[in-house]
Structures are given as C-alpha cells and as structure tokens.
VOPAGU-2260 file (C-alpha; in pm, 1 decimal, decimal comma):
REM VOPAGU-2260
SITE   aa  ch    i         X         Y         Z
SITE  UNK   A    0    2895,1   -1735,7   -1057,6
SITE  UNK   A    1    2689,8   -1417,7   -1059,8
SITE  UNK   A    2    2516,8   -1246,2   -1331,9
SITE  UNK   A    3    2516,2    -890,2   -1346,3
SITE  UNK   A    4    2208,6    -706,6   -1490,9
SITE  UNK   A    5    2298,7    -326,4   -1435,3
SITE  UNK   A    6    2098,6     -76,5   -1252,6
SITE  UNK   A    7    1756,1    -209,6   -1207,5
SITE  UNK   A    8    1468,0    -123,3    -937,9
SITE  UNK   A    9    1478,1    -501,9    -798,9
SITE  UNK   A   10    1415,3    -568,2    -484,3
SITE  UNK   A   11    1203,0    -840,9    -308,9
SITE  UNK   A   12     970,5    -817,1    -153,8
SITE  UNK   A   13     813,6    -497,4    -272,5
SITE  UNK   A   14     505,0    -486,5    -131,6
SITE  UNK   A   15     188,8    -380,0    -378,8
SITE  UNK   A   16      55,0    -129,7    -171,8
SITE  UNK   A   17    -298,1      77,2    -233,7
SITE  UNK   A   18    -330,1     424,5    -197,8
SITE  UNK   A   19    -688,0     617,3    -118,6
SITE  UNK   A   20    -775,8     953,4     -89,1
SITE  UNK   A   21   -1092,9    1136,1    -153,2
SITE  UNK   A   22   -1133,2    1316,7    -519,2
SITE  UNK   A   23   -1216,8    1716,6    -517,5
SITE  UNK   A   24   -1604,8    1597,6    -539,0
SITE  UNK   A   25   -1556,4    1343,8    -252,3
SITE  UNK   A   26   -1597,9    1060,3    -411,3
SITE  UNK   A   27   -1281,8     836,2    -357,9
SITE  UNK   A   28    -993,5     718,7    -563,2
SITE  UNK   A   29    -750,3     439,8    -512,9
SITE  UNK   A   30    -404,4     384,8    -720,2
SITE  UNK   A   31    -164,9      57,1    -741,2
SITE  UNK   A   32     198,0     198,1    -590,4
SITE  UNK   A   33     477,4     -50,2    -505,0
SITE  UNK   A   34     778,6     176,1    -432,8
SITE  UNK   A   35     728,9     190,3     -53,1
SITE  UNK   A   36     756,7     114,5     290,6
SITE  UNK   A   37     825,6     219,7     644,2
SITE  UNK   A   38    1121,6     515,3     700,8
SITE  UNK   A   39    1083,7     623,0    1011,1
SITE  UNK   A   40     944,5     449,9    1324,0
SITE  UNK   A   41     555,0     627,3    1217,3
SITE  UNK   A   42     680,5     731,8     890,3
SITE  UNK   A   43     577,9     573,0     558,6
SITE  UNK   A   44     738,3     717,1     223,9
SITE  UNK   A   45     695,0     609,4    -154,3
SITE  UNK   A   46     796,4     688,9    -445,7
SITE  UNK   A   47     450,7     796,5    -660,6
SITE  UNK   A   48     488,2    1062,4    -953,1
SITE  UNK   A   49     312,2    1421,5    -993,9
SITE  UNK   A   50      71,6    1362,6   -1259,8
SITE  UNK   A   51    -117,8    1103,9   -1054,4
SITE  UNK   A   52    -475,0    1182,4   -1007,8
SITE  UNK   A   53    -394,7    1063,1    -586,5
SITE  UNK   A   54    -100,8    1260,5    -600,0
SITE  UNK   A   55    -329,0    1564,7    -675,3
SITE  UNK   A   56    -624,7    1458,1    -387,3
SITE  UNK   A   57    -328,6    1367,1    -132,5
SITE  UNK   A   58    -168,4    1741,5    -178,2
SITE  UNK   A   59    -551,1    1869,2    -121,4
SITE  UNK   A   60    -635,8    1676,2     155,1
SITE  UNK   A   61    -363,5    1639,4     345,7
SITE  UNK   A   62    -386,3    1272,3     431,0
SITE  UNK   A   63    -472,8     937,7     255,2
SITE  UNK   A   64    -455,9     542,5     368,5
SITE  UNK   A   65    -262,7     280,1     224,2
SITE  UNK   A   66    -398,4     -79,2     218,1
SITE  UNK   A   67    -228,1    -417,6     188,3
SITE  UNK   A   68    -319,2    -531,4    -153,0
SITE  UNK   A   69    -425,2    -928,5    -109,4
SITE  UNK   A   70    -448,4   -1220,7    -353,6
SITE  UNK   A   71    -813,5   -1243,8    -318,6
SITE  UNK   A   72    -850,1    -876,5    -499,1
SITE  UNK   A   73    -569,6    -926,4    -722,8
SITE  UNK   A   74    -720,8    -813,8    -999,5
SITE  UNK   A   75    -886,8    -538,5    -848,7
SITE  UNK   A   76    -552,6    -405,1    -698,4
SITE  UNK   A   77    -408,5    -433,2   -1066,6
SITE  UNK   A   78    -682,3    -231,0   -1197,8
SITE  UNK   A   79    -660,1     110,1    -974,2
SITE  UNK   A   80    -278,7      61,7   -1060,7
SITE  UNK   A   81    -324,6      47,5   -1525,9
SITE  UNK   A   82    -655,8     297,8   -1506,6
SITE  UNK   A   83    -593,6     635,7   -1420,5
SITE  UNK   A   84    -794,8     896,8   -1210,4
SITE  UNK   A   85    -768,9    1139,2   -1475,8
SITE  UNK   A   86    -929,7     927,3   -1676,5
SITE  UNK   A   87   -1191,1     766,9   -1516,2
SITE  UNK   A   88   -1343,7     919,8   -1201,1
SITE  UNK   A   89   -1524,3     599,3   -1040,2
SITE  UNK   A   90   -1231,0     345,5   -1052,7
SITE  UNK   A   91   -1276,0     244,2    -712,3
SITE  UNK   A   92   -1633,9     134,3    -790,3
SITE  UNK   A   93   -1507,9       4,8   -1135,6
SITE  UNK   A   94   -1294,7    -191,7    -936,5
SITE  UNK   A   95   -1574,6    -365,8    -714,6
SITE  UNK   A   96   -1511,0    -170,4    -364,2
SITE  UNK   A   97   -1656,1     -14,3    -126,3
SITE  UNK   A   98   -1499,9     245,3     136,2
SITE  UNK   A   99   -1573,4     359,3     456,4
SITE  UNK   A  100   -1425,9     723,9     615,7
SITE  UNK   A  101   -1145,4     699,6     835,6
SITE  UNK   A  102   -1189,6     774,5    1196,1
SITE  UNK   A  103    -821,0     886,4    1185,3
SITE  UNK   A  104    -735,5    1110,7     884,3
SITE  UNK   A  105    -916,1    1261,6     572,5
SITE  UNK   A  106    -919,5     937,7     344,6
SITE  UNK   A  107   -1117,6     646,6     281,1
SITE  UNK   A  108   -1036,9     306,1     415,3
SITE  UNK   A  109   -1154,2      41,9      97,9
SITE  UNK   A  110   -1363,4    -208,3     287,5
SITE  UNK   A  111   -1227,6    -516,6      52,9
SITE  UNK   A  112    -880,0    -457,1     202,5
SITE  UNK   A  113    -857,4    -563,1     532,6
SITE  UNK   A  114    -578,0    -401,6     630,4
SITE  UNK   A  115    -470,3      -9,7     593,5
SITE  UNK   A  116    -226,5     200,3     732,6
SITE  UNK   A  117    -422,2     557,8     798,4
SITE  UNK   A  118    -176,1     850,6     692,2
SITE  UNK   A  119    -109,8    1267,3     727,8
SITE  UNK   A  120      79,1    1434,3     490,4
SITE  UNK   A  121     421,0    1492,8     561,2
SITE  UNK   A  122     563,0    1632,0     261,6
SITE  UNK   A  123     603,2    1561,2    -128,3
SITE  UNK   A  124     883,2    1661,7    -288,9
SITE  UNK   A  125     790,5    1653,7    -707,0
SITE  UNK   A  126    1120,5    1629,4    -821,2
SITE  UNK   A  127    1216,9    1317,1    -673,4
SITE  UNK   A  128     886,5    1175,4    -635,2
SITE  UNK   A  129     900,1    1095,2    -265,4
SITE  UNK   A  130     564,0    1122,3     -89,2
SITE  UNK   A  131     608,0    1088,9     335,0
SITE  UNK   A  132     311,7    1017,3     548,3
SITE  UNK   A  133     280,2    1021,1     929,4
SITE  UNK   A  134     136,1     680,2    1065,5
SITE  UNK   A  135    -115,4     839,6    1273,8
SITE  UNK   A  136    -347,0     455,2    1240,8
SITE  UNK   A  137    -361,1      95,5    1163,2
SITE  UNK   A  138    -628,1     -73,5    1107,5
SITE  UNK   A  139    -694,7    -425,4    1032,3
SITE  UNK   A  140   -1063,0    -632,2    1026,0
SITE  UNK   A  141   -1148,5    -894,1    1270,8
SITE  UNK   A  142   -1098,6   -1173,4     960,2
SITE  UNK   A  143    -749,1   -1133,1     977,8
SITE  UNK   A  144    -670,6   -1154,6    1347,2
SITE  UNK   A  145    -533,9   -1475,0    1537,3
SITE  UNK   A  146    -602,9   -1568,5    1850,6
SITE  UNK   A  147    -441,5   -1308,5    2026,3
SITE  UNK   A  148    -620,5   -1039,1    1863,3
SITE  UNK   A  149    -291,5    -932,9    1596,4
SITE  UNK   A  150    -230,6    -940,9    1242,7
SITE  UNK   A  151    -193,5   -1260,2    1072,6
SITE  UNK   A  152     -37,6   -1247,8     689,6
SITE  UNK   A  153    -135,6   -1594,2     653,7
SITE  UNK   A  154    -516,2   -1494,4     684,8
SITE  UNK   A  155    -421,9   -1155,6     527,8
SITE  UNK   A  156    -252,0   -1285,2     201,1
SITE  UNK   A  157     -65,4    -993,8     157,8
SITE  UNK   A  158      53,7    -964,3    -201,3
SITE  UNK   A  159     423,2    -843,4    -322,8
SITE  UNK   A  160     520,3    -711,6    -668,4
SITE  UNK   A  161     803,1    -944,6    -847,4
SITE  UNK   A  162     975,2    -642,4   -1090,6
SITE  UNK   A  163    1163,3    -907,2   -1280,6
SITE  UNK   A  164     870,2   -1105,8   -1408,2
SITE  UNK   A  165     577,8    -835,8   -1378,5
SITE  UNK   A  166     421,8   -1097,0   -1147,6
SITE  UNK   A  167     213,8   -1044,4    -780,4
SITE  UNK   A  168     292,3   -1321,8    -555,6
SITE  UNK   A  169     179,0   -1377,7    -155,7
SITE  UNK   A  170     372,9   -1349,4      39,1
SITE  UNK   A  171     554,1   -1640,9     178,6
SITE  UNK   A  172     587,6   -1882,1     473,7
SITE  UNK   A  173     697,5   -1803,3     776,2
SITE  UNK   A  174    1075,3   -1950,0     825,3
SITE  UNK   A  175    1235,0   -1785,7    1192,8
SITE  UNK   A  176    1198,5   -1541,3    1481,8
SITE  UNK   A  177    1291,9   -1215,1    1400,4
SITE  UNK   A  178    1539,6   -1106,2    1726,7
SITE  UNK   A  179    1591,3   -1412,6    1812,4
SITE  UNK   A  180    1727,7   -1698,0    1610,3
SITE  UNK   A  181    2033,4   -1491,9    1528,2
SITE  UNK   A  182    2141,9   -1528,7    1894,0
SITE  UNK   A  183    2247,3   -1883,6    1848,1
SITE  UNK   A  184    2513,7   -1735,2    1670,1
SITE  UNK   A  185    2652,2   -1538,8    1922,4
C-alpha cells in the first residue's frame, strides 16, 4: 500500500549543484542550488530565486559555471548554500577554495570541484525563478578520468540532495547499461 504525502518537491536524485560567477568587484561567489538539470540537449535550467547575491552577478555577467558538488567538500558545498553573498562577500574563500577563470565564459571554475559545466546566459525569468544557461563547456580534472580519458562518478563522488531527510548522499553504484539492457525485453 502507498502513502500519500501531498504536493512535495521530491525527487531523487537531485543533484547538489554549485553555482559561480564573479561579484561586481571580481572577486567570485559560489551558491548551493539543487533544483536543476539538463533541458535541452546544451541547455541547463534551475530553479534559483531573485534575491540571490549569484542571481544578481549571473544577470551582470552574462554567464556562470556550475560544479558537481562531491562528498569530499561536503561541507564546503553546504556552506556557499546557508551563507549568503549579500552577506558575506568572501564565501568562496570562507569556504576553503580556490578558482581559476574559465577559458569558456565569464565565470570562475572552483578548483576543489573537479568537475563544472561552463555556462552563457540564456534567460531568467523572476517570476518563476527559472534561470537557463547554454552549455557552451565541460570540464573535468585529470583525477577523475578512467582509462579512456572520460568522466568517472566513482572517482568523482558526485553528491545528491535527499529533500525528505535534508541529507547529501553520493551517488550510487552503477546497476545497467543505459540503451541497452532494456532490449532484452523486446
């Protein structure tokens, strides 16, 4: 038997997701966001509210990145999400980073993440929320790579948002093929 619990923002995963632009001065800021993910083929969009100190910097500059958040910088990641920009100017070297300028777009690229997708503005709409960015990058250090030079989210340790139990958890082993294990049913 199921138990319904009404309209709720559950999903899983959600991935924890870390946004970075650069502040009117140029120093750069970094916020905790985990309504996201991919909408179009090199489209990203999230859900991240006006008063946000990145919102602001992202309208100005046209662009910002948007990092895996891992295990290892848990805490870290947690941080840029409870402190504000408003607030407190230097969060991202409260939080224990270092960045390095994009090649790609106007935003900084936190070195402690190893993993960023490099975005242009597409639009923000402030009454829903809904912030689109144009993939125009991904980059990824050498630490996480396999063998054959991609990705790997067991050497990443990507980290996803549980919105029941206000826990981060990695993500998870892998368990099939995507396009192809379905075809023994057909």
């Amino acid at each position: 038997m199921r138990k319904n619990f009404g309209a709720k923002p559950w999903t899983y995963p959600q991935p924890v997701f870390i946004l970075a632009t650069y502040n009117e001065d140029g120093t750069p800021d970094a916020m905790n966001a985990a309504w996201g993910g991919i909408s179009e083929d090199k489209e990203l969009s999230m859900c991240i509210s006006e008063g946000h100190k990145t919102t602001a910097n992202i309208l100005v500059r046209k662009a910002f990145t948007v990092s895996m958040a891992t295990a290892e910088q848990a805490v870290a990641c947690d941080y840029v999400g409870i402190e504000s920009g408003n607030q407190v100017a230097d969060k991202v070297a409260k939080a224990g980073w270092h960045t390095t300028k994009s090649e790609f777009v106007d935003a900084p690229l936190i070195d402690e993440l190893p993993m960023a997708v490099e975005c242009r503005l597409v639009s923000y709409d402030p009454e829903s929320c809904r912030l689109v960015g144009e993939i125009v990058n991904v980059s990824a250090d050498e630490s996480v790579l396999d063998e054959a030079g991609k990705i790997d989210p067991d050497k990443l340790r990507p980290i996803t948002f549980d919105p029941i139990h206000n826990a981060y958890r990695v993500l998870g082993e892998k368990v099939g093929n995507a396009f192809h294990d379905g075809a023994k049913l057909k």
